[in-house]
MARVO-351503 format. One line per field, with one value per residue (C-alpha): residue in three letters; residue number from 1; x negated, y negated, z. Coordinates in pm, 1 decimal, decimal comma, m for minus. Example, Ala and Ser with C-alpha at 12.3 -4.5 7.8 and 13.67 -1.06 7.14 Angstrom:
2
type	ala;ser
seq	1;2
X	m1230,0;m1367,0
Y	450,0;106,0
Z	780,0;714,0
***
This chain:
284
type	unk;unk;unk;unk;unk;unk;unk;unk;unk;unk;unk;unk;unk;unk;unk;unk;unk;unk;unk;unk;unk;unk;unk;unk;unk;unk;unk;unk;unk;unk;unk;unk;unk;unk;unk;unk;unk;unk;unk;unk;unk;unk;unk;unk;unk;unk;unk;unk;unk;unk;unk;unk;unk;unk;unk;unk;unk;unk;unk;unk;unk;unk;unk;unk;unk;unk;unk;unk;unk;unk;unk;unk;unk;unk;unk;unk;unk;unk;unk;unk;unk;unk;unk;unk;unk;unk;unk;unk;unk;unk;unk;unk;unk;unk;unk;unk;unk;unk;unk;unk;unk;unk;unk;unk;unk;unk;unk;unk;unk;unk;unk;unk;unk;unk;unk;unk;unk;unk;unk;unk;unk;unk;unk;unk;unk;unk;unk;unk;unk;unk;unk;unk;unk;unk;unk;unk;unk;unk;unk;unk;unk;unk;unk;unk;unk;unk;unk;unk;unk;unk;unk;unk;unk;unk;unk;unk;unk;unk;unk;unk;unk;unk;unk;unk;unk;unk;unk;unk;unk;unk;unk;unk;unk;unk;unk;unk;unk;unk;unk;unk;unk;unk;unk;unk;unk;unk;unk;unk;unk;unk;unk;unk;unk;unk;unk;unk;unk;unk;unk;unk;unk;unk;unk;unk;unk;unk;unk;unk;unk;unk;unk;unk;unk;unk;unk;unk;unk;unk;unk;unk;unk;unk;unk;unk;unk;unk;unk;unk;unk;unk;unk;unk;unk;unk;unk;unk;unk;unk;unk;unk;unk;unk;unk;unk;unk;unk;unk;unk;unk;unk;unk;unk;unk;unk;unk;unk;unk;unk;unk;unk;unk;unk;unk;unk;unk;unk;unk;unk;unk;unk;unk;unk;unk;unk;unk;unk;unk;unk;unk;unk;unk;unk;unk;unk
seq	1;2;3;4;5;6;7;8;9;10;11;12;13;14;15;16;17;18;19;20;21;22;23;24;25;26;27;28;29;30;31;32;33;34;35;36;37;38;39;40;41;42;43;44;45;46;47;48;49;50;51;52;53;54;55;56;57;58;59;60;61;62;63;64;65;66;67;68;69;70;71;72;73;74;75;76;77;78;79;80;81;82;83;84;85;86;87;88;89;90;91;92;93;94;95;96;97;98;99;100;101;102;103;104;105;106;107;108;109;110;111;112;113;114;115;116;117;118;119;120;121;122;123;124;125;126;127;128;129;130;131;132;133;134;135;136;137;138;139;140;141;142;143;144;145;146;147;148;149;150;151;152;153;154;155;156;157;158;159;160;161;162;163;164;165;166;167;168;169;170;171;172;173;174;175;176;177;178;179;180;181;182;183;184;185;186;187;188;189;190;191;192;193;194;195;196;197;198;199;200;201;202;203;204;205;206;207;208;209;210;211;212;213;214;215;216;217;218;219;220;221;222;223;224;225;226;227;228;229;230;231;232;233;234;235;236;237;238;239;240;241;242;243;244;245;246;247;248;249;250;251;252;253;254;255;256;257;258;259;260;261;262;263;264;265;266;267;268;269;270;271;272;273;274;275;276;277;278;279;280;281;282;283;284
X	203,7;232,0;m130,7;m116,8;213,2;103,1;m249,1;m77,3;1,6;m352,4;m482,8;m260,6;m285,8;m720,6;m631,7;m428,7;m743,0;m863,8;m560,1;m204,8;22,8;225,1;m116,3;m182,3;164,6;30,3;m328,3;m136,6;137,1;m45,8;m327,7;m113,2;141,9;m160,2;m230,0;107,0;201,1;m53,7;167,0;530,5;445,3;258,4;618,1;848,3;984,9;1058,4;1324,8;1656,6;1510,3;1578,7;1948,4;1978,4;1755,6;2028,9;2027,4;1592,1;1548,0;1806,7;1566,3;1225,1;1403,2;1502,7;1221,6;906,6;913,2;1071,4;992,2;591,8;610,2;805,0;537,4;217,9;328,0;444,0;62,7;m87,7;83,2;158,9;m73,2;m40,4;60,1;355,3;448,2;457,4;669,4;899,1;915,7;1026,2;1347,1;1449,8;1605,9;1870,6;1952,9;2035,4;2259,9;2405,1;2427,5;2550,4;2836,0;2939,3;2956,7;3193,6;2909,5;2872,6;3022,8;2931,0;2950,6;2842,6;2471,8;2437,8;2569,2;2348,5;2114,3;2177,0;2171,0;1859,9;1675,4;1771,3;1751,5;1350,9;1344,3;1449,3;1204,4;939,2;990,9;1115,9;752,9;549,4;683,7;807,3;1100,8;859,6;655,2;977,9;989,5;712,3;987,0;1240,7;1016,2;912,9;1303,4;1406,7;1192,0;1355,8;1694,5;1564,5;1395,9;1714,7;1937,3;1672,1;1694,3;2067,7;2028,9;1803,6;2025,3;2398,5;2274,1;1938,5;1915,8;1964,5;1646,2;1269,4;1128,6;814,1;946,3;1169,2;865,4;620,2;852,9;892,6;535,9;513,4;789,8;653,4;337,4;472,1;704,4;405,3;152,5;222,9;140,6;m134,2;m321,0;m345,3;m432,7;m693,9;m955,7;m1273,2;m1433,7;m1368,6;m1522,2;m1638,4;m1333,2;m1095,0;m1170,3;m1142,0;m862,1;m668,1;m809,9;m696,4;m341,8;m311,2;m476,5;m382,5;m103,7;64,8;m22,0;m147,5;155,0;416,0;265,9;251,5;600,0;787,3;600,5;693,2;1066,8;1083,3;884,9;1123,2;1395,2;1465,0;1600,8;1293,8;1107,2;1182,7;1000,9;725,6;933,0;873,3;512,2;425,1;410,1;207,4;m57,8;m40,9;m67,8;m358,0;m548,4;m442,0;m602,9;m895,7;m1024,9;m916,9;m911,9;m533,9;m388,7;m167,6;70,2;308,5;560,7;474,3;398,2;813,3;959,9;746,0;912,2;1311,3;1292,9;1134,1;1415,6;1702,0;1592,2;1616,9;1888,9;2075,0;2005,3;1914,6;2313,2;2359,4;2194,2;2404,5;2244,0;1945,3;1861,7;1862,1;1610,7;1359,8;1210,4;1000,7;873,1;533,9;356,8;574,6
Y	493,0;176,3;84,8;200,1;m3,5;m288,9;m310,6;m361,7;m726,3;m808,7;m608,9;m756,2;m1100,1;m1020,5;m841,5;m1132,3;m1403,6;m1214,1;m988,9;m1097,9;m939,5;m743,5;m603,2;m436,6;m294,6;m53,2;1,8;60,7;324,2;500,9;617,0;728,1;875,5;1067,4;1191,8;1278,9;1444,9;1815,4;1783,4;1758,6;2057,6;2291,0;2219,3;2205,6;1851,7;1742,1;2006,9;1793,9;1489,2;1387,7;1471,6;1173,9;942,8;648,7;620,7;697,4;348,2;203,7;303,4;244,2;m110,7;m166,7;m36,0;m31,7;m248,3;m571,3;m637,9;m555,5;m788,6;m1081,0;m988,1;m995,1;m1339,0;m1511,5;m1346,2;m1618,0;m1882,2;m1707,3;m1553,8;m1216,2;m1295,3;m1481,9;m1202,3;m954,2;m1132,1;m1174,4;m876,4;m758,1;m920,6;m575,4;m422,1;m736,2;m766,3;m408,1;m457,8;m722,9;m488,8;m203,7;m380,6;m518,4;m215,8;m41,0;143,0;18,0;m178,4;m466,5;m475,0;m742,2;m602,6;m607,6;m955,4;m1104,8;m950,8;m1069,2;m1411,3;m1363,2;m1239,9;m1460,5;m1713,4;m1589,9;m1632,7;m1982,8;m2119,9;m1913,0;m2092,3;m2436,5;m2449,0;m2353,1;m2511,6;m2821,4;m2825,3;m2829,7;m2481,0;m2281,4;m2157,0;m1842,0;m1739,6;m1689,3;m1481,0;m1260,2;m1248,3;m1091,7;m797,2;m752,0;m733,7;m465,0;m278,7;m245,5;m128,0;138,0;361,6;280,2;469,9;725,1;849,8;790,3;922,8;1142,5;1288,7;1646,0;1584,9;1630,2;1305,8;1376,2;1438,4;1082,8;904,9;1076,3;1001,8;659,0;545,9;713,2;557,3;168,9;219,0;290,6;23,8;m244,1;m40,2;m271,3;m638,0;m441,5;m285,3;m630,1;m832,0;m653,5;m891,7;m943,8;m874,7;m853,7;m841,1;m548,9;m700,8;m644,4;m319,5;m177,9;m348,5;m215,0;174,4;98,9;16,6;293,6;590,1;513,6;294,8;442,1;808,3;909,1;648,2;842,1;1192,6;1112,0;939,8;1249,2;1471,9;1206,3;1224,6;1651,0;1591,0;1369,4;1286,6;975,0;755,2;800,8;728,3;395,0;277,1;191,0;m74,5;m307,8;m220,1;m341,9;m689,2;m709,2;m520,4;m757,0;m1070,0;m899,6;m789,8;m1134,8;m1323,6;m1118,0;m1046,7;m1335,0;m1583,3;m1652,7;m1903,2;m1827,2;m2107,1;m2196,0;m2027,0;m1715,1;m1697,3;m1825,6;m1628,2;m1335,6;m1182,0;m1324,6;m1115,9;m780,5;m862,6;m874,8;m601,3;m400,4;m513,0;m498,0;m159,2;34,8;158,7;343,8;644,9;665,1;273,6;427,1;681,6;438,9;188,6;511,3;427,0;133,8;m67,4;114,7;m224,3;m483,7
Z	1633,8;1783,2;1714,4;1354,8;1280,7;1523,0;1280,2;876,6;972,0;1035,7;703,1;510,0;661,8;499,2;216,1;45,5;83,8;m205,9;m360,1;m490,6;m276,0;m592,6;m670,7;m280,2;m282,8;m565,4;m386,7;m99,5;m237,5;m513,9;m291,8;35,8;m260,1;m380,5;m32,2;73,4;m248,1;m146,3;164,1;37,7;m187,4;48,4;244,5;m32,3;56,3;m279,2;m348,7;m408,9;m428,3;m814,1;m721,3;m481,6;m746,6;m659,1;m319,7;m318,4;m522,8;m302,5;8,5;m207,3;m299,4;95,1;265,4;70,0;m304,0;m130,4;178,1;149,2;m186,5;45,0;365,7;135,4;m4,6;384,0;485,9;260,6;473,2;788,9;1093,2;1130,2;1488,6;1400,8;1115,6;1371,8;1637,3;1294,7;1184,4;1566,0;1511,7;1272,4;1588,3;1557,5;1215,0;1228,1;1534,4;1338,6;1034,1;1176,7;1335,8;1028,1;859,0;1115,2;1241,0;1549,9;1840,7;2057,1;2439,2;2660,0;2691,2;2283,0;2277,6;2521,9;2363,1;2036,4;2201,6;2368,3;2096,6;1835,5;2054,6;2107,3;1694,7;1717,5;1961,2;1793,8;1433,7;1581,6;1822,5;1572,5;1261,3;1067,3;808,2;557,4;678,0;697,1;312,0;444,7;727,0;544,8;272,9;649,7;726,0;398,6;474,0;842,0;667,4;411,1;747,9;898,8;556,2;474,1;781,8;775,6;402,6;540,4;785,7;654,8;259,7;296,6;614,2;513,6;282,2;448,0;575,6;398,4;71,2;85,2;159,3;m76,5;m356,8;m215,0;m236,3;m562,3;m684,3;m584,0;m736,8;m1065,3;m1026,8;m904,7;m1182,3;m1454,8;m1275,7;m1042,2;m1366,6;m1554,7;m1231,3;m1050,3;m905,7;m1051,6;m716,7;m368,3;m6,3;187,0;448,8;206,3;28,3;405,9;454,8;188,7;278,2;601,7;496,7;246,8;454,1;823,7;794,4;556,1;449,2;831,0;985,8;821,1;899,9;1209,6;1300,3;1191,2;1397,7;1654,5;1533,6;1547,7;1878,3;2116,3;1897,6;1695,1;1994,4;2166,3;1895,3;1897,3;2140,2;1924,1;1784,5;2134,3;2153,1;1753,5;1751,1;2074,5;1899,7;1600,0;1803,8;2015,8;1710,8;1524,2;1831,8;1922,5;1538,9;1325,0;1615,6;1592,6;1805,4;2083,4;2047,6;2257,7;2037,0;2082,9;2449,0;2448,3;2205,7;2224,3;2552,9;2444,4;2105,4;2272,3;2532,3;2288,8;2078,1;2402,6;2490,8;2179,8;2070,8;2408,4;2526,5;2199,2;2087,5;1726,9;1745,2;1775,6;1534,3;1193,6;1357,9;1437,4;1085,8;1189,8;896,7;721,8;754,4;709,5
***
């Protein structure tokens, strides 16, 4: 799991050269909808799902439709490295979140490490980047904030309903929504890089990814599960230096270790903490 999630910022960061990022949410979704769907029937997943239609587009918006619109579009700008690292600041802003909502407390080990891994965020963006380059953060921190709200909706509004079945009609619920712009702005042509790229992300890092983490979920629980949220982004900066010849900036290599730190910090004494970050973002 942490390979598959750890590989979406790299695709992605190829995919857009050559394809608007509106247009590979819908190559993404439909196909891995399509694949899913057999799945969610042979199981009978979607039974009861129409009845929570609200809170589904709440967790389609949260999850899926925004933040992979707002990640496609920082790609263009961004290396997939530096998404990554971003995107591994989710474990705060639900900390953050979660507190505000009454859900949660704070003790001294969740505000050091609140500290510590914001702190890693700052020196991460202020290394790396000038005034004028921070317009494609923010676009990668509005999809950490929908990360952390859509577990939180998962597990406080659909947890009775089968994991499978949420995100089956998820994805097919994104691709209709994406259909319109997608069908009318398909590209002329595009590279054999790309058209892997974007079989990669729908197959494996979506259809497979999701398969897969809820086996992981019924296997050792969903505190345990998240684990794979510290082991992500150093996949996506490996892969982003090895394959596309990232650079390891000094930026990284500082704020790397301070955000894995604070995430563990921050969300490691609680198990009720625990259970809404288990959903780790299908890709950022």
């Amino acid at each position: 799991m942490s390979v598959i999630w750890g590989c979406p910022y790299l695709l992605i960061r190829i995919a857009v050269r050559e394809v608007s990022p509106a247009t590979l949410i819908f190559l993404r979704t439909a196909p891995a909808a399509l694949v899913l769907l057999p799945i969610a029937l042979h199981r009978k997943a979607l039974t009861g799902i129409l009845a929570r239609w609200r809170w589904l587009l709440a967790f389609t918006a949260a999850e899926l439709a925004i933040p992979w619109f707002f990640v496609g579009r920082a790609e263009i700008h961004l290396t997939s490295s530096v998404t990554g690292l971003l995107i591994a600041s989710v474990p705060l802003v639900g900390a953050v979140l979660y507190r505000v909502l009454g859900f949660d407390h704070f003790d001294r080990r969740r505000i050091l490490g609140l500290l510590v891994g914001f702190t890693g965020v700052a020196v991460l963006v202020g290394v790396d980047f000038s005034r004028a380059e921070l317009g494609p953060v923010v676009e990668v921190l509005i999809p950490a904030v929908g990360y952390a709200i859509g577990p939180l909706i998962i597990s406080r509004k659909l947890d009775d309903l089968p994991g499978i079945g949420v995100i089956t009609a998820s994805l097919a619920i994104a691709s209709v929504a994406y259909s319109p712009y997608a069908l009318t702005h398909l590209p002329s042509s595009v590279s054999p890089e790309v058209v892997a790229s974007v079989i990669g992300l729908a197959l494996v890092c979506t259809a497979l990814a999701f398969v897969l983490f809820f086996e992981l979920i019924i296997e050792v629980g969903p505190a345990r599960s998240t684990v794979i949220t510290y082991v992500n982004p150093a996949v996506a900066v490996v892969l982003g230096v090895l394959i596309l010849g990232e650079p390891f900036t000094l930026g990284i290599a500082l704020g790397f270790p301070l955000i894995l730190l604070g995430s563990w910090l921050a969300t490691g004494t609680a198990p009720e903490a625990s259970s809404p970050l288990a959903t780790e973002p299908a890709a950022a």
